[in-house]
C-alpha positions, 0 to 999 in steps of 0.5 A: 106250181103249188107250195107244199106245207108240211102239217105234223100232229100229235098227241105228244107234241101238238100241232106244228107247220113248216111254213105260215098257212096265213104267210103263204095264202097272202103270198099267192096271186089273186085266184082262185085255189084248192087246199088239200090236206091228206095224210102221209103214210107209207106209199103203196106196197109192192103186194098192193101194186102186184095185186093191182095189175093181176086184177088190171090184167083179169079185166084184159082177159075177161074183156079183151080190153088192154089192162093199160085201158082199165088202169087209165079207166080207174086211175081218172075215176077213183084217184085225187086230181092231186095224184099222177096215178098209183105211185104216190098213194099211201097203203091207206089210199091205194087199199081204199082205192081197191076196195073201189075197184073191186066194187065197180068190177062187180057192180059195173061189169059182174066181175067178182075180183079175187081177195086174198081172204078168198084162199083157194080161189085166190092161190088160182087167180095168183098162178094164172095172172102173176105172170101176165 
């Protein structure tokens, strides 16, 4: 199991960590090891996740394939080994995670996923797929 260092930067207050990242590379069994560092923000916004499952449920509908599938599909292709899905990602994460998705859809499969600054188009593709 891995140890968390929590790493906190600012202008204001320099840099500080919770525990010595020398102390605690020292401390680790021989082997081999990845260090992530990510930044902490907020975890991804209920308005972020419902958009995410009504694109999750158009793909279903325009392939026949269940939602849980592309989940599953985009989660093991755009998601950090480090996540366990969607649940834990920061706003910043998750809206660069879309911003993958809406690309693949488009690129990979021709399906052109609805912004919320596509306006009319988009109020439709909410009426159809907020309850799917």
């Amino acid at each position: 199991m891995g140890k968390r260092i929590r790493l906190d930067k600012s202008t204001l207050g320099g840099t500080r960590l919770s525990a010595s990242l020398v102390d605690t590379i020292e401390e680790l069994p021989n082997g081999k090891y990845d260090i992530f560092i990510e930044k902490v923000g907020y975890v991804r916004s209920l308005s972020q996740n419902r958009l995410f499952w009504m694109w999750m449920a158009q793909l279903e509908y325009w392939s026949g394939t269940p939602r849980k599938v592309w989940h599953d599909h985009y989660v093991s292709l755009f998601v950090p080994p480090t996540k366990h899905g969607t649940s834990d990602l920061s706003t910043e994460a998750m809206r660069h995670l879309m911003n993958q998705i809406h690309a693949d859809a488009l690129v990979e499969w021709g399906v052109n996923l609805p912004l919320p600054d596509d306006s009319d188009l988009f109020y439709e593709f909410v009426e159809e797929f907020k309850f799917k």
